[in-house]
C-alpha positions, 0 to 999 in steps of 0.5 A: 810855878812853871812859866813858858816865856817867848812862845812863838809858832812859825808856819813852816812853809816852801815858799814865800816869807813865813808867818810868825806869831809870838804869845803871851807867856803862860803859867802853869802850876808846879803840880801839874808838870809831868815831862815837858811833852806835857808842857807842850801839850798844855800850851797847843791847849791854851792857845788853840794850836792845833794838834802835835805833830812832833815833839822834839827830845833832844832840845836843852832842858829850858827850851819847848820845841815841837811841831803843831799841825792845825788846819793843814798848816803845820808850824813850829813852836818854840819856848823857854822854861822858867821856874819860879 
């Protein structure tokens, strides 16, 4: 089992104090994890997130980092991966 701990999407704005908002973990089984662009796709999913904007390669192989757009709004989302 995968599990995608401290899930949390920051909005990415100029000006003002940026809304961050955290989630509640997410398992996903073990047989349905392709890469971690997958992951990052199963939690835009489950949370309703939006659509991918981009989707950081070079980030440590435990961390999910990305950019989701939804409503016009783009924001940051990050995660830790843990296996069990």
């Amino acid at each position: 089992m995968i599990i995608i701990q401290k899930i949390q999407t920051k909005e990415l704005k100029a000006i003002g104090p940026a809304e961050v908002k955290e989630w509640d973990d997410l398992a996903i089984p073990e047989n349905d994890f392709i890469d971690k662009k997958a992951l990052v796709a199963a939690v835009i999913e489950a949370y309703d997130l939006g659509e991918l904007e981009t989707f950081s390669h070079i980030a440590s192989p435990s961390v999910l980092k990305a950019t989701v757009e939804k409503d016009g709004q783009s924001y940051h989302l990050s995660g830790k991966i843990h296996q069990e």
